[in-house]
GUFI-497959 format. One record per residue: residue number from 0; residue in three letters; x, y, z of N, C-alpha, C in turn. Coordinates in steps of 0.05 Angstrom, whole numbers, plus 5000, padded with zeros to 4 digits. Layout:
<sites>
{site NUM ALA {X Y Z} {X Y Z} {X Y Z}}
...
</sites>
This chain:
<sites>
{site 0 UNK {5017 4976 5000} {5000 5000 5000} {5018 5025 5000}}
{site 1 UNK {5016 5045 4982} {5031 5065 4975} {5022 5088 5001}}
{site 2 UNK {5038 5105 5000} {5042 5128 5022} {5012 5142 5020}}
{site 3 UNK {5007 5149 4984} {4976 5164 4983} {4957 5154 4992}}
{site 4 UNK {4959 5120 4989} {4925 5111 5002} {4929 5105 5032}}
{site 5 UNK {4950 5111 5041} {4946 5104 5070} {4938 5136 5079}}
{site 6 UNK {4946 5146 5065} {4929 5180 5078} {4907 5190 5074}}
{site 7 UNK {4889 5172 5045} {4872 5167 5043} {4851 5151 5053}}
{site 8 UNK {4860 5132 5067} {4850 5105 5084} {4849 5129 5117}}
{site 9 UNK {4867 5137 5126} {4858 5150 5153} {4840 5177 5151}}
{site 10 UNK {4845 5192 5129} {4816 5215 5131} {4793 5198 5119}}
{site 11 UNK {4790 5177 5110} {4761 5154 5117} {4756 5148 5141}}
{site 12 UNK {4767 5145 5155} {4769 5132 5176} {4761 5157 5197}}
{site 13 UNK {4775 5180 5197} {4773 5201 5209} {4745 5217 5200}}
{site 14 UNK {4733 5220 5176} {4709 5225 5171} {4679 5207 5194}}
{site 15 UNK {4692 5180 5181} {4661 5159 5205} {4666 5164 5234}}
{site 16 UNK {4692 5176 5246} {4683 5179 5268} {4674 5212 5269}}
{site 17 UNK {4677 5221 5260} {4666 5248 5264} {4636 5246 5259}}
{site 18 UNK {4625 5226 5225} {4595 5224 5230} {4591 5203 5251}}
{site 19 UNK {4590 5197 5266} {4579 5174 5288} {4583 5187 5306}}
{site 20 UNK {4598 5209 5299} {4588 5229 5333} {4572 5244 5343}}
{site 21 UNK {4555 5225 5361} {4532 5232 5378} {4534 5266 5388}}
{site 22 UNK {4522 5282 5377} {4519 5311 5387} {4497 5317 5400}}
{site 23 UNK {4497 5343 5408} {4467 5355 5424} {4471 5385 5405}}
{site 24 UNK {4452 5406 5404} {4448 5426 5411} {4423 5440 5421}}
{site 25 UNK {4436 5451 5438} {4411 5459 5457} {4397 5492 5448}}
{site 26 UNK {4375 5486 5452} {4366 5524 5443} {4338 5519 5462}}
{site 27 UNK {4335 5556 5463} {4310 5568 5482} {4291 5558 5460}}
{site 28 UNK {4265 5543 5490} {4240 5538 5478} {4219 5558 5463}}
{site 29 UNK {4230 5581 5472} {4208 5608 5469} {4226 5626 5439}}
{site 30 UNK {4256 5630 5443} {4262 5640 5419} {4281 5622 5396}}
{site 31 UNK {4283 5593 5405} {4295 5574 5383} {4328 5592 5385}}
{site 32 UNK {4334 5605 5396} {4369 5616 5405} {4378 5596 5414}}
{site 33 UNK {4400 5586 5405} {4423 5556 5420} {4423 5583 5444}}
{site 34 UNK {4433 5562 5464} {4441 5572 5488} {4471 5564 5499}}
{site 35 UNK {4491 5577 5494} {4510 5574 5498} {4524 5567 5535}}
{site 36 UNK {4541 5548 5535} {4546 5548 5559} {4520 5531 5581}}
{site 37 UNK {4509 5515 5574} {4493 5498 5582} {4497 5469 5599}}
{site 38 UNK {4506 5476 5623} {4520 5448 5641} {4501 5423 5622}}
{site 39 UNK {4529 5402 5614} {4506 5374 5607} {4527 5348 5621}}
{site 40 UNK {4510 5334 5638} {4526 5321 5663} {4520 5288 5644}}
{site 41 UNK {4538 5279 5636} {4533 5254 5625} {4535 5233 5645}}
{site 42 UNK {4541 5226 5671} {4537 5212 5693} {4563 5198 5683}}
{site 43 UNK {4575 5185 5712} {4601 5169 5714} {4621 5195 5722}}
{site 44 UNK {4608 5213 5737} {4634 5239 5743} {4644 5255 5722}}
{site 45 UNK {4627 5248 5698} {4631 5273 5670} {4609 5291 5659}}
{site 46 UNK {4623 5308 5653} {4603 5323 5639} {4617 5351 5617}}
{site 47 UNK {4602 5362 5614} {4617 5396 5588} {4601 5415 5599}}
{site 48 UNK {4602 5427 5577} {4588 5457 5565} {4589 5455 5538}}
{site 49 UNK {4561 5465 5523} {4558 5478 5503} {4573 5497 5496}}
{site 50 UNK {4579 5495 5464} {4591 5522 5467} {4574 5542 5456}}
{site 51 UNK {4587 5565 5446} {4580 5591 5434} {4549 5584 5426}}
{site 52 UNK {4555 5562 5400} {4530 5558 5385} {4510 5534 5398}}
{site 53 UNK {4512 5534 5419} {4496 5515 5436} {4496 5485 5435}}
{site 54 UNK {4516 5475 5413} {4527 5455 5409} {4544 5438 5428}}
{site 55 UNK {4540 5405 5444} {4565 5392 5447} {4563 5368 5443}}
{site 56 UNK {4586 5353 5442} {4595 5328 5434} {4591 5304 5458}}
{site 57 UNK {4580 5292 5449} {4566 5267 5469} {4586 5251 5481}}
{site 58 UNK {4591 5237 5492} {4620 5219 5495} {4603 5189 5485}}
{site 59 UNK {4609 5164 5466} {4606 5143 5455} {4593 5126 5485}}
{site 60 UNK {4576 5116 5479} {4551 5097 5503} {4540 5105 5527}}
{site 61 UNK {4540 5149 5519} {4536 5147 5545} {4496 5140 5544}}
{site 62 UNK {4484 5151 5567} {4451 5136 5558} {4434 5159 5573}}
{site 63 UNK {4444 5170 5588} {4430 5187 5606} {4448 5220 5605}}
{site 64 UNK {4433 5231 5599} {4444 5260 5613} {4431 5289 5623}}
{site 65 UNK {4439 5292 5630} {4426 5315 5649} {4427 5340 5638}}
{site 66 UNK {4407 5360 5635} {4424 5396 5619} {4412 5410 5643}}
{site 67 UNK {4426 5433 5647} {4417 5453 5663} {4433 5477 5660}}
{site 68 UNK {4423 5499 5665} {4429 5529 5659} {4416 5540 5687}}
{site 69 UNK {4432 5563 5692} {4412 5575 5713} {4390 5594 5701}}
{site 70 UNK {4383 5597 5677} {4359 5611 5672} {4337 5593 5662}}
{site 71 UNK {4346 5561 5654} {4328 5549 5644} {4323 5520 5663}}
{site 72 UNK {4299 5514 5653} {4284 5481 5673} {4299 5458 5670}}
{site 73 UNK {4320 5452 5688} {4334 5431 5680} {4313 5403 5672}}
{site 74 UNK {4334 5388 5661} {4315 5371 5635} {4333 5342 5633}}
{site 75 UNK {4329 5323 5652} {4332 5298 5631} {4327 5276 5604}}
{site 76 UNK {4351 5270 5603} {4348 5260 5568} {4354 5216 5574}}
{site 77 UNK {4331 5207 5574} {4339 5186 5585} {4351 5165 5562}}
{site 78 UNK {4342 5168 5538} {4357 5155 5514} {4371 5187 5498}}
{site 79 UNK {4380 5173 5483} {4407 5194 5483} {4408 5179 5444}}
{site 80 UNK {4401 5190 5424} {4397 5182 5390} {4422 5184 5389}}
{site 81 UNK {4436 5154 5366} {4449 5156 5347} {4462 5181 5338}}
{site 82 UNK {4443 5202 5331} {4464 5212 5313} {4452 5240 5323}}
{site 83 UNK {4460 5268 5303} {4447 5294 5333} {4424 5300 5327}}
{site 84 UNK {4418 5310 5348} {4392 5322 5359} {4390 5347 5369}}
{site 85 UNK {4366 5360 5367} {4364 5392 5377} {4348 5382 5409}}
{site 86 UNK {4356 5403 5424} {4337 5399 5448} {4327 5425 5460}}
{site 87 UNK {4303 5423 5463} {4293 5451 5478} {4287 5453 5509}}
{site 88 UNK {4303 5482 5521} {4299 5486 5543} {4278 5505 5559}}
{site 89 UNK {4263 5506 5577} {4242 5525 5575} {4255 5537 5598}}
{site 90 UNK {4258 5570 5592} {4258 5590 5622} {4241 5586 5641}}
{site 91 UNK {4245 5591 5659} {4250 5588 5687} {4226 5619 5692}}
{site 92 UNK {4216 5609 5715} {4192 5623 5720} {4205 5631 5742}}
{site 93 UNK {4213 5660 5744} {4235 5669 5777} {4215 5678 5787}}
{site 94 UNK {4216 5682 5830} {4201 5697 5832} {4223 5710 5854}}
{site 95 UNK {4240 5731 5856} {4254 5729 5876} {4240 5752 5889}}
{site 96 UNK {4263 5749 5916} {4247 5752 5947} {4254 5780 5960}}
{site 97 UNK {4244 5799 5964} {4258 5829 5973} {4271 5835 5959}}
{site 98 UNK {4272 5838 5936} {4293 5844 5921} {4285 5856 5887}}
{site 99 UNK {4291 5893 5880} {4273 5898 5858} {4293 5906 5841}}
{site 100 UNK {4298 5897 5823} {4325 5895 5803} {4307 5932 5791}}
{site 101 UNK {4335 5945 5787} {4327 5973 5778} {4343 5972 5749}}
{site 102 UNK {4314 5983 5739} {4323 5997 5703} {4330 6015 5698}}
{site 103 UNK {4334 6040 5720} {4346 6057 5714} {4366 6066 5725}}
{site 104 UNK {4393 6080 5708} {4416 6082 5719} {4422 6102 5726}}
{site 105 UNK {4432 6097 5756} {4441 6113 5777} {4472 6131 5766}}
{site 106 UNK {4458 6171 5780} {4475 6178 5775} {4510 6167 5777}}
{site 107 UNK {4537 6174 5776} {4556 6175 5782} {4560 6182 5814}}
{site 108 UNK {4561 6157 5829} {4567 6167 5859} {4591 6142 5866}}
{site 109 UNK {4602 6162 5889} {4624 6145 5912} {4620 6123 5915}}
{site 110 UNK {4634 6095 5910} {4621 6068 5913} {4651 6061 5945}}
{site 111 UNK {4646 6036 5944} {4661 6028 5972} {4657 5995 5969}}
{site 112 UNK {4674 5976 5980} {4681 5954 5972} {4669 5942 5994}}
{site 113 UNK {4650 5911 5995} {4645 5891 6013} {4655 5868 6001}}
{site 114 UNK {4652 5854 6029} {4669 5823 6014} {4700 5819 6034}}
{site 115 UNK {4708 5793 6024} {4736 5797 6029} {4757 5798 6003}}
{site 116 UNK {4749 5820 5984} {4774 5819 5968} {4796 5829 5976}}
{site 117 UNK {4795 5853 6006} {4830 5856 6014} {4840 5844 6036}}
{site 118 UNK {4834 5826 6043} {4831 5801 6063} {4858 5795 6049}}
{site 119 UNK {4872 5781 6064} {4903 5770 6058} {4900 5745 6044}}
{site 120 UNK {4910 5734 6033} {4920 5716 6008} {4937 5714 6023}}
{site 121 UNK {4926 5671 6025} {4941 5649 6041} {4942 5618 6032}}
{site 122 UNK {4927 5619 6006} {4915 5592 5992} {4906 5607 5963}}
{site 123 UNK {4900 5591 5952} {4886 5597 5926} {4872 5563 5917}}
{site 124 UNK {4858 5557 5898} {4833 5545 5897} {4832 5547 5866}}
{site 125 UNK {4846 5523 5855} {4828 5516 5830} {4814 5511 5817}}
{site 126 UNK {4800 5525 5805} {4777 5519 5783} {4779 5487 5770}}
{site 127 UNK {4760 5483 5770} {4750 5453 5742} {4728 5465 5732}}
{site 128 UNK {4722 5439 5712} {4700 5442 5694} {4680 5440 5715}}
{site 129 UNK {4662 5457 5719} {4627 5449 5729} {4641 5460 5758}}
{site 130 UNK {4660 5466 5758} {4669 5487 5789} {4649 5509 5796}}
{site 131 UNK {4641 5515 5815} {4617 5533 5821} {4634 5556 5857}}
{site 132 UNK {4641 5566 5862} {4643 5581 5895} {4631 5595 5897}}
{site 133 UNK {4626 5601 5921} {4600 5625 5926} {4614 5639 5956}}
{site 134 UNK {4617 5657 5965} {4617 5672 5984} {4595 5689 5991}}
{site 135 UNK {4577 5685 6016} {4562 5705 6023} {4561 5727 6033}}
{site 136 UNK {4554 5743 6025} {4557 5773 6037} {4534 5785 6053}}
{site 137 UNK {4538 5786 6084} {4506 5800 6091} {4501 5827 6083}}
{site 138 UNK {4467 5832 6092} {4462 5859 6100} {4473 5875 6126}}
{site 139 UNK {4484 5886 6123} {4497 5911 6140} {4468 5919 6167}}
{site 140 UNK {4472 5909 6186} {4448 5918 6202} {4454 5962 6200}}
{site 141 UNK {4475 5966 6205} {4489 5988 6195} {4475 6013 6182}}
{site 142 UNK {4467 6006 6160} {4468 6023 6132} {4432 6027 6141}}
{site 143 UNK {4443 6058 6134} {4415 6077 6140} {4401 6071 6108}}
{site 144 UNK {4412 6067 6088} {4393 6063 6065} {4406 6039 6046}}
{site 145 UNK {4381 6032 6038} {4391 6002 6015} {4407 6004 5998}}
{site 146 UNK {4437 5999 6001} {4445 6001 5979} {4455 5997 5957}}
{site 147 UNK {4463 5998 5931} {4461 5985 5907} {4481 5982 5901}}
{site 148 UNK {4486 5956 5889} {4505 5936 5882} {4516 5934 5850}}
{site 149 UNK {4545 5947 5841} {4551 5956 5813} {4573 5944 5804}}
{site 150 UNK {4583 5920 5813} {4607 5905 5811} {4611 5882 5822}}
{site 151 UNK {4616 5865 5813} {4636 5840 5828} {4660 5837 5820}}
{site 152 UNK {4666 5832 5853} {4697 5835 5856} {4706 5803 5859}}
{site 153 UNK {4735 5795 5837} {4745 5764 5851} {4778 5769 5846}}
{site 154 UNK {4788 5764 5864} {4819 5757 5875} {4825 5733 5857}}
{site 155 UNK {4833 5745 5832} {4840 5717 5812} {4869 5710 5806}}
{site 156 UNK {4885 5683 5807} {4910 5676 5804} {4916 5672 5773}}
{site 157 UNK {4928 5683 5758} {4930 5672 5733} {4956 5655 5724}}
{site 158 UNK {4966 5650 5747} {5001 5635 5743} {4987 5603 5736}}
{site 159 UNK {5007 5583 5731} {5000 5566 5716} {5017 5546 5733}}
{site 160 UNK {5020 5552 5759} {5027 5536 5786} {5003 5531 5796}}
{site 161 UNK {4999 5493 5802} {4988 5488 5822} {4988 5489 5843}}
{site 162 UNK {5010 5476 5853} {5029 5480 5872} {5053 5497 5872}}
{site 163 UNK {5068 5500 5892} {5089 5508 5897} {5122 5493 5874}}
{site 164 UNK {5113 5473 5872} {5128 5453 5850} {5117 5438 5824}}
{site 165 UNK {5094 5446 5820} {5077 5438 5809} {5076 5452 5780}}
{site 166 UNK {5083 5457 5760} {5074 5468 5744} {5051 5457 5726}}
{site 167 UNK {5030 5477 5716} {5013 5461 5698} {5022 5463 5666}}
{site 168 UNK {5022 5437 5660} {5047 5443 5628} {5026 5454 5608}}
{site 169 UNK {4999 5442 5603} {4986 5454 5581} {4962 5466 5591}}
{site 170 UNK {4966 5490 5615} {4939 5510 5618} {4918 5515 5592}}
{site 171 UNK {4900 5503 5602} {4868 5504 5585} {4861 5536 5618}}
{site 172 UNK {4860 5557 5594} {4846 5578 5603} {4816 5579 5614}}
{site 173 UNK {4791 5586 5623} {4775 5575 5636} {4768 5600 5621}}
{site 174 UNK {4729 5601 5614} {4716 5626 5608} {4704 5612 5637}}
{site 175 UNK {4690 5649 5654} {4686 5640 5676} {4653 5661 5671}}
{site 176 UNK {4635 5647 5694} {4616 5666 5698} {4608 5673 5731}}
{site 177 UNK {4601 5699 5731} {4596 5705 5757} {4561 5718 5758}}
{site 178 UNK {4553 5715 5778} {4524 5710 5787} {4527 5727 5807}}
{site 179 UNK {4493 5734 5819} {4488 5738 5840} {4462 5721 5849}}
{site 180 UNK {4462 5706 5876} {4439 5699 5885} {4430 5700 5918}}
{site 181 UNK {4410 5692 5914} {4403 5700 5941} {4398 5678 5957}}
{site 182 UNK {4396 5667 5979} {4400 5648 6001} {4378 5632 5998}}
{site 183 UNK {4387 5598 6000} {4359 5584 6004} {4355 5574 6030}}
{site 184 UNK {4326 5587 6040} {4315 5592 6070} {4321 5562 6084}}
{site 185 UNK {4321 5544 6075} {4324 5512 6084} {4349 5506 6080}}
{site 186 UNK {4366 5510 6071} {4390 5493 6062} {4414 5522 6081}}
{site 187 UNK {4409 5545 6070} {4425 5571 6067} {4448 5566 6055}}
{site 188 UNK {4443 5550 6027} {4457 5547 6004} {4450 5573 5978}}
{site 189 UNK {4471 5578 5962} {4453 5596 5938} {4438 5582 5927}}
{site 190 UNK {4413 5601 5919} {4397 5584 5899} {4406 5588 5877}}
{site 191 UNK {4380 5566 5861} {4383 5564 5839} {4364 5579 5816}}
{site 192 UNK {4370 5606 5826} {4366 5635 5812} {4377 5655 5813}}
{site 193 UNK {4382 5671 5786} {4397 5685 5792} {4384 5715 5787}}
{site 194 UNK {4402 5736 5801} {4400 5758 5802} {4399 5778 5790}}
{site 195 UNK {4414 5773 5773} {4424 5785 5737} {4430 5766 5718}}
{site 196 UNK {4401 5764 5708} {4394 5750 5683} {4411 5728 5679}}
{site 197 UNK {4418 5717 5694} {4427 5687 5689} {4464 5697 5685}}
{site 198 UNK {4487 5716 5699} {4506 5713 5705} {4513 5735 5679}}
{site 199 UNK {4536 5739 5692} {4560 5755 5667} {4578 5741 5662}}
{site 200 UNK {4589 5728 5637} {4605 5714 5619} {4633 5733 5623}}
{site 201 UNK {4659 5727 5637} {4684 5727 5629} {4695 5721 5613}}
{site 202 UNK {4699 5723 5581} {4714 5704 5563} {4732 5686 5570}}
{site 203 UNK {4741 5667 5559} {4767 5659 5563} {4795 5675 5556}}
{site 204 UNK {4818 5670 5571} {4835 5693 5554} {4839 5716 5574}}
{site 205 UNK {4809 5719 5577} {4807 5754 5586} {4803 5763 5615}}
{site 206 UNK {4834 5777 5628} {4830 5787 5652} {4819 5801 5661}}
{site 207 UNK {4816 5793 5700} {4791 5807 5701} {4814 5825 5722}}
{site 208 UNK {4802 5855 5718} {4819 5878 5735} {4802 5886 5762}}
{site 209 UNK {4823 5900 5768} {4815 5911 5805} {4794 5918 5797}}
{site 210 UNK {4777 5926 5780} {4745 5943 5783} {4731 5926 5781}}
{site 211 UNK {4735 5900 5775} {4721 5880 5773} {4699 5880 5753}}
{site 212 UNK {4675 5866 5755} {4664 5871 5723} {4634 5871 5730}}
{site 213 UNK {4632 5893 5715} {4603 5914 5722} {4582 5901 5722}}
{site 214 UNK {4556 5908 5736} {4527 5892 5728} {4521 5908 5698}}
{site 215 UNK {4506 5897 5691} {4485 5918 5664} {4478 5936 5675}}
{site 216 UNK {4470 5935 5703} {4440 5953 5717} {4451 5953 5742}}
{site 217 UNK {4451 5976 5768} {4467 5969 5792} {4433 5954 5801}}
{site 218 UNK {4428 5937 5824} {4414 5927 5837} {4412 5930 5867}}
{site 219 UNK {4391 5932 5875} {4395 5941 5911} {4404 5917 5921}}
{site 220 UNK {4422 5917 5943} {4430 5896 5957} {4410 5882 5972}}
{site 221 UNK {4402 5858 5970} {4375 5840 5979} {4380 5845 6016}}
{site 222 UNK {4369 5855 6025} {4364 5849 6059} {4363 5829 6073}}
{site 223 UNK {4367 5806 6052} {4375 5785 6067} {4403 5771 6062}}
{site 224 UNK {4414 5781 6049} {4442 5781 6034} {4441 5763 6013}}
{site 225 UNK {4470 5768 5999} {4474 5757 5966} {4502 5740 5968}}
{site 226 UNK {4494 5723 5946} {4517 5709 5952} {4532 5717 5923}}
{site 227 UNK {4559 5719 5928} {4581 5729 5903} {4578 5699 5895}}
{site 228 UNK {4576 5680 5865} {4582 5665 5857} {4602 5666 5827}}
{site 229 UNK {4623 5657 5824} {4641 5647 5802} {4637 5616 5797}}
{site 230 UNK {4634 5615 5767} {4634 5579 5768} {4658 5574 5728}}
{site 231 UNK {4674 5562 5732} {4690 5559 5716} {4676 5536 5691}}
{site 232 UNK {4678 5546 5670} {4672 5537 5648} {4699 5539 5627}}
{site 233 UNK {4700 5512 5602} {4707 5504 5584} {4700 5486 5571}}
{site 234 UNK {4697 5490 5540} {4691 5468 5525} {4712 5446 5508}}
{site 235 UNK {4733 5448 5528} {4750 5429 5523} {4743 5405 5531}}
{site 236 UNK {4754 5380 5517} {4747 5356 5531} {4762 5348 5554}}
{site 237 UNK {4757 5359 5575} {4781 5350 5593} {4767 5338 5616}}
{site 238 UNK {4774 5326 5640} {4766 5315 5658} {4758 5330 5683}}
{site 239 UNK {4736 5328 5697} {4725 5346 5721} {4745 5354 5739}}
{site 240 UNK {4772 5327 5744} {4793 5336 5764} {4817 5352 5749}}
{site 241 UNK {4812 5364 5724} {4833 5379 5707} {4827 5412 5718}}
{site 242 UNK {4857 5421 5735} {4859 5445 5742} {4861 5458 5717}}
{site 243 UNK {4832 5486 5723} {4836 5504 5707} {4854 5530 5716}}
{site 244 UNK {4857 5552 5689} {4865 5575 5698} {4844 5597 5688}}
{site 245 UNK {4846 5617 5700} {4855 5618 5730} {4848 5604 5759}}
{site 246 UNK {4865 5604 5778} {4850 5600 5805} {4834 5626 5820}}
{site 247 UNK {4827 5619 5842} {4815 5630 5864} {4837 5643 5889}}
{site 248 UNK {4837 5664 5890} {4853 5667 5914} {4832 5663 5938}}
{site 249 UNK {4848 5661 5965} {4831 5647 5990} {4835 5664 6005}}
{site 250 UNK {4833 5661 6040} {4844 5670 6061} {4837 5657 6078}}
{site 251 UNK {4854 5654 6116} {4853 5631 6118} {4837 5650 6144}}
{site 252 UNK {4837 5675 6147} {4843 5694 6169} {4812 5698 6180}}
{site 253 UNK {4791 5680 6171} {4750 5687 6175} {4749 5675 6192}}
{site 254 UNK {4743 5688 6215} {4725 5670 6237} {4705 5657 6233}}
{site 255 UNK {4676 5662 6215} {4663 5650 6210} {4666 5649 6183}}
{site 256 UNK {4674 5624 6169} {4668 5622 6138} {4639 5615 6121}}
{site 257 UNK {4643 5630 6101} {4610 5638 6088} {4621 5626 6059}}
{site 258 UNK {4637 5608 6055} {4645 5599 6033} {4627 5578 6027}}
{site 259 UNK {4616 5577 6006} {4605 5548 5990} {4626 5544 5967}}
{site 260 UNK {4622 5507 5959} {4622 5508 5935} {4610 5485 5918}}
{site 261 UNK {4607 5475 5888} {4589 5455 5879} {4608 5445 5863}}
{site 262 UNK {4603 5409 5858} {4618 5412 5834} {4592 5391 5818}}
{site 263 UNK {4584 5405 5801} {4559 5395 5781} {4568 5363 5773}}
{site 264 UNK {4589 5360 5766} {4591 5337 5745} {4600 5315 5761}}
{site 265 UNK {4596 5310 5786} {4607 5298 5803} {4571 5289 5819}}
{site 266 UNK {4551 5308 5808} {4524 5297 5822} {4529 5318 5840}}
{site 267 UNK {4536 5324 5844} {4539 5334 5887} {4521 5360 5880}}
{site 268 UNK {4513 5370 5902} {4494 5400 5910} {4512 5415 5922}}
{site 269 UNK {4508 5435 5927} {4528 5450 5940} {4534 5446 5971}}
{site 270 UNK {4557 5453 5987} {4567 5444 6008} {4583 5468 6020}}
{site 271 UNK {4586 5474 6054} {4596 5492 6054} {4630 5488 6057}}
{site 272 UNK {4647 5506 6057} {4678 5498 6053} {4683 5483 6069}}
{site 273 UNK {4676 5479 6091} {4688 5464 6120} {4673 5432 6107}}
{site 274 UNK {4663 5432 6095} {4658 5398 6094} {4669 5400 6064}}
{site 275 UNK {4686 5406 6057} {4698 5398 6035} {4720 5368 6044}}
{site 276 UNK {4712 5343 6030} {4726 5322 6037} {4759 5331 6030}}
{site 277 UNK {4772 5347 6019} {4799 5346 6015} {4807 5361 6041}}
{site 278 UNK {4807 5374 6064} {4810 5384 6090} {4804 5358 6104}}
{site 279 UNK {4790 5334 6099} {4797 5320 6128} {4825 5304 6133}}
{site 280 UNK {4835 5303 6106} {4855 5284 6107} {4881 5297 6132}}
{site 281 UNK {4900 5277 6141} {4916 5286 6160} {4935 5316 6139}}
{site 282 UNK {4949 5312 6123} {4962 5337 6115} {4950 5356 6107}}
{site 283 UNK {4925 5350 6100} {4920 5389 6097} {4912 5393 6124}}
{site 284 UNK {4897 5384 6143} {4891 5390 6171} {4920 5396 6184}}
{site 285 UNK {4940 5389 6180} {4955 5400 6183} {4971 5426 6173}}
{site 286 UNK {4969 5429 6149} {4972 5451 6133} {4953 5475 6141}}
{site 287 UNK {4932 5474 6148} {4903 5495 6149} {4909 5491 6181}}
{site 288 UNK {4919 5477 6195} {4914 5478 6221} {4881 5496 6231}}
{site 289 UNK {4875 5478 6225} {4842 5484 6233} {4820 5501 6218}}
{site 290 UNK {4840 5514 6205} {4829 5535 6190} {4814 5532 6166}}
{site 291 UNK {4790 5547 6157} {4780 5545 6129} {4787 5556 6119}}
{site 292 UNK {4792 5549 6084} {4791 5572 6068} {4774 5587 6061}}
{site 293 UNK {4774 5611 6056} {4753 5635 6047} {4757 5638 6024}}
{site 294 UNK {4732 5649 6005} {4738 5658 5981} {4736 5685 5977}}
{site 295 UNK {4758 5704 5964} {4777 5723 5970} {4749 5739 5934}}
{site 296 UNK {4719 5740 5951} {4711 5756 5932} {4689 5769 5950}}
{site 297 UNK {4682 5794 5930} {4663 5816 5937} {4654 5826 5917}}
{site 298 UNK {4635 5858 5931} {4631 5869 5915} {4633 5906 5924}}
{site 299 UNK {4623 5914 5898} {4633 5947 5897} {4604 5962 5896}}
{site 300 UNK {4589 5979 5914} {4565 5978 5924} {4566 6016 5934}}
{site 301 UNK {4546 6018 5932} {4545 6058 5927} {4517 6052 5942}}
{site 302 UNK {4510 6077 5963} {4493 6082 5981} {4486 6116 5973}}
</sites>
């Protein structure tokens, strides 16, 4: 067999697996828009994201999978077709609680920082696929008037150290999104609604600066407090325990920690930092000596 048909013989070969690959794309039930960035949890501890065009790639026998967005009705798919398929998601009927998202924009005034973004950096906290943290921020018994919320702030690592010895050789960059939500009365986990229209998209690539990155609309701070959430996304094929970049900076210095975090593709709900199973083992309990980590985010808020 000559050199041409063997290069010929593998783009055949390379064509049938590309058609036999099982796809999705997902789009809104109400405007037929793919919906980009769409958690889809294929069970066995995997899962993706859609990308841009609401498109992703199935992995070969899986049978079951799960889609969810925070603006839309999550949706199981219990047979899973041959070859692709469109799937429709229906929005989410919000009703949230003390809380009146404003359309109109507030003059130019003095804002001032909550949170712990100048809290000391003592840890940092890698992102994965379907990575979710949340830090809570209360209401200020304090503050003579409600006031409105025009930024989120996050303490982000962009080095390509896991460790201290550790280098990561081929950093897959993370597009990230950040949320606001408000507390669930039974759990006092974030819900699963959000505050601003279903999160603001960080590209991949693209850093995020000290001013951190603006709402559309500032919003009054809920009176029963908000929780800062970042949750790391990529549509690379990579594995749920594959550190992304950037990380999370921490702090170890909270008396009471208000840290959550989720990891979607793993099944799990959210949990608060202190029961994170990687702190019980003997060396990080030794390393943290007792301590939790915090997540080293806030926000930028004008009264």
């Amino acid at each position: 067999m000559n050199k041409q048909t063997i290069i010929i013989a593998l783009f055949a070969l390379m064509s049938i697996g590309v058609i036999a690959q099982q796809r999705l794309i997902v789009k809104d039930s109400l405007t037929q828009k793919p919906i980009a960035y769409t958690s889809v949890w294929f069970g066995n501890n995997t899962g993706g994201y859609t990308d841009e065009s609401g498109m992703i790639e199935i992995p070969e026998g899986t049978k079951q999978i799960r889609l969810s967005h925070i603006c839309y009705e999550t949706k199981n798919i219990d047979k899973v077709a041959p070859d692709s398929q469109t799937i429709f998601l229906v929005p989410k009927s919000i009703n949230l609680d003390e809380v009146a998202i404003s359309a109109k924009a507030l003059k130019r005034t003095k804002t001032t920082e909550v949170g712990l973004i100048k809290a000391k950096t003592q840890t940092k906290h890698k992102g994965a696929n379907g990575f979710e943290m949340a830090l809570f921020i209360p209401y200020d018994s304090t503050w003579t008037e409600t006031p409105y919320i025009h930024s989120i702030l996050a303490s982000l690592d962009y080095s390509t150290h896991y460790l201290v010895f550790t280098e990561i050789k081929n950093p897959i960059y993370a597009t990230l999104r950040f949320d606001l939500r408000q507390t669930d009365a039974k759990t006092g986990a974030p819900k699963d609604e959000s505050l601003i229209d279903g999160g603001i998209i960080l590209p991949s690539g693209q850093k995020l600066g000290k001013d951190g990155i603006s709402l559309n609309r500032p919003i009054p701070f809920p009176q029963t407090g908000v929780f800062v959430v970042v949750e790391w996304i990529t549509t690379a094929q990579v594995s749920e325990s594959y550190n992304l970049v950037p990380s999370l900076n921490m702090t170890l210095n909270e008396k009471e920690n208000r840290t959550w975090n989720k990891k979607t593709f793993r099944g799990m709900d959210w949990m608060q930092e202190q029961d994170e199973p990687a702190y019980q083992n003997e060396e990080a309990q030794d390393f943290y000596k007792g301590r939790i980590p915090s997540a080293k985010l806030g926000l930028k808020i004008s009264k």
